[in-house]
N, C-alpha and C positions, 0 to 999 in steps of 0.2 A: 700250772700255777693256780695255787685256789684265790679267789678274789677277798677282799679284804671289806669289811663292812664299815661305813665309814664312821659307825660308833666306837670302833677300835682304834680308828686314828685321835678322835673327839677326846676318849679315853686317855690317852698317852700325852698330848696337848695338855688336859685338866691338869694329868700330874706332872709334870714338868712346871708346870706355874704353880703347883699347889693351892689348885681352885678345887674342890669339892661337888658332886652333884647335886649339891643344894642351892652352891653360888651359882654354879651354871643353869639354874633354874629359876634364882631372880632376877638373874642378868638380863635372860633369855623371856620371863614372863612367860616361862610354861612350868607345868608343875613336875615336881623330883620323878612321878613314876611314870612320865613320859619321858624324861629324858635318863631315866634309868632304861625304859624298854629300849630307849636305840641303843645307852651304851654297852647293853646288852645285844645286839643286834634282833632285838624282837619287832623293833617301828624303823619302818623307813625314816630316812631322812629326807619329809617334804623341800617343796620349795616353799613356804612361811617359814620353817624350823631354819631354813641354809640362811636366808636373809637374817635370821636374829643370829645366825653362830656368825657371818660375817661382820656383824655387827658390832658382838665380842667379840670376837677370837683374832677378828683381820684378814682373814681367807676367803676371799671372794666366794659369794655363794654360787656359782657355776660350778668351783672347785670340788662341794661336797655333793650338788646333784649330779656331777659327773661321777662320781664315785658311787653313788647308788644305781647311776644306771647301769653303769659296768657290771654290777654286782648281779644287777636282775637280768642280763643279756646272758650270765654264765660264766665259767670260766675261762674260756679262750677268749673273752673280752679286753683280759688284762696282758695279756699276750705281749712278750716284747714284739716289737714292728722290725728289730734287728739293724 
């Protein structure tokens, strides 16, 4: 199972509300080409960056630094437990 970078979840959230990376950039008070890198999965997703998306978005920021660390642990990270 390949793990998922959690700018592609980030991604999919934006369009479903039809917020834009510009909104999610004022909301958030970082600028468009860092939050283009992650939704691009080129920047992690700190723990500062999780605190503003829970902030927006409502998803507790544990949520998304978990998903970064999965990501950096590898694939077998995301592993069902069965």
């Amino acid at each position: 199972m390949n793990a998922t970078h959690p700018g592609e979840m980030i991604a999919e959230y934006l369009e479903s509300k039809g917020m834009r990376c510009n909104d999610l950039a004022r909301r958030t008070d970082c600028t468009p080409k860092h939050i283009s890198e992650v939704l691009n999965g080129k920047a992690r997703v700190t723990i500062d960056f999780a605190l503003k998306l829970e902030y927006v978005l409502g998803r507790p920021a544990h949520f998304w630094t978990n998903i970064q660390q999965r990501l950096a642990r590898g694939p077998g990270a995301l592993r069902s437990r069965g």
